[in-house]
C-alpha positions in Angstrom: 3.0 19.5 -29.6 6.0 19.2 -32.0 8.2 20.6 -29.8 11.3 19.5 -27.3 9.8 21.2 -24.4 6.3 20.3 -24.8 7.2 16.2 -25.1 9.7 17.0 -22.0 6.5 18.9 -19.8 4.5 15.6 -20.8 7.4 12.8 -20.0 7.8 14.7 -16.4 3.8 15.1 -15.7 3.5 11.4 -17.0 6.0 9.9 -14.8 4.8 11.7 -11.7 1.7 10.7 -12.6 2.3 7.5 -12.4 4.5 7.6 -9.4 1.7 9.1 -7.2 -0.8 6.5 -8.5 1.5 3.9 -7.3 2.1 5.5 -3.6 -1.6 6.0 -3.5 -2.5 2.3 -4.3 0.4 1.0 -2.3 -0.8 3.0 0.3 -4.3 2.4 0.5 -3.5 -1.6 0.2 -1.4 -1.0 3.8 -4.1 0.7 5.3 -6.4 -2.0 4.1 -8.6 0.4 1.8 -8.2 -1.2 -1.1 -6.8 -5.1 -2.0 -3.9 -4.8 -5.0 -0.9 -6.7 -5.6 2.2 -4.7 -6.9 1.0 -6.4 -10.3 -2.5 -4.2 -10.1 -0.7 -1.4 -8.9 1.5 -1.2 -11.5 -1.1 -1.4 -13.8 -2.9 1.1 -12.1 0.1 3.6 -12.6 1.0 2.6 -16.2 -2.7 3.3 -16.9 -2.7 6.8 -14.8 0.4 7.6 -17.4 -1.1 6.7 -20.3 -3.9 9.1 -19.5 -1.5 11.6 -18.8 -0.3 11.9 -22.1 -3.7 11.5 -23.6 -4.9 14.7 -21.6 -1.5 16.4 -22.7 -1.8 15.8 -26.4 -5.6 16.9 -25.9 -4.5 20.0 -24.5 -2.0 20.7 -26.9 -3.8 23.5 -29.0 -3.3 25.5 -25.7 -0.1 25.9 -25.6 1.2 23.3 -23.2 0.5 20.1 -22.1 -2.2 21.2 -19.6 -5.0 24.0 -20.1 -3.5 26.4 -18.2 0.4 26.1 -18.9 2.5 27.2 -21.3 5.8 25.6 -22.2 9.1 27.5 -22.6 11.3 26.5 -24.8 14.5 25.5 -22.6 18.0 27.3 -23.3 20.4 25.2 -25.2 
């Protein structure tokens, strides 16, 4: 968890976390599934990211940000 890498692996998985919330909400509100404003959706993906990172720095005693990963360090 006090590494580069690991904070890199959680930024990425965050982020497209995030992203496919967003698609998925945006997508479901065009084929009227579900009713949500870019404002919702939004919130919808900054909340999906947040719990990204909370399941990442739970995992962390694993060895990566997710149960079954590892992180490598990356070659400077």
């Amino acid at each position: 968890m006090f590494t580069l890498a690991f904070w890199a692996a959680t930024g990425e998985r965050a982020v497209r976390t995030a992203a496919q919330t967003l698609l998925a909400a945006l997508g479901l509100t065009a084929a009227d599934v579900l009713d949500a404003d870019w404002g919702q959706a939004l919130a919808l993906a900054g909340s999906a990211a947040v719990l990204a990172v909370l399941t990442a720095l739970s995992a962390a005693g694993t060895g990566g940000p997710g149960i079954t990963e590892t992180v490598r360090e990356r070659d400077r």
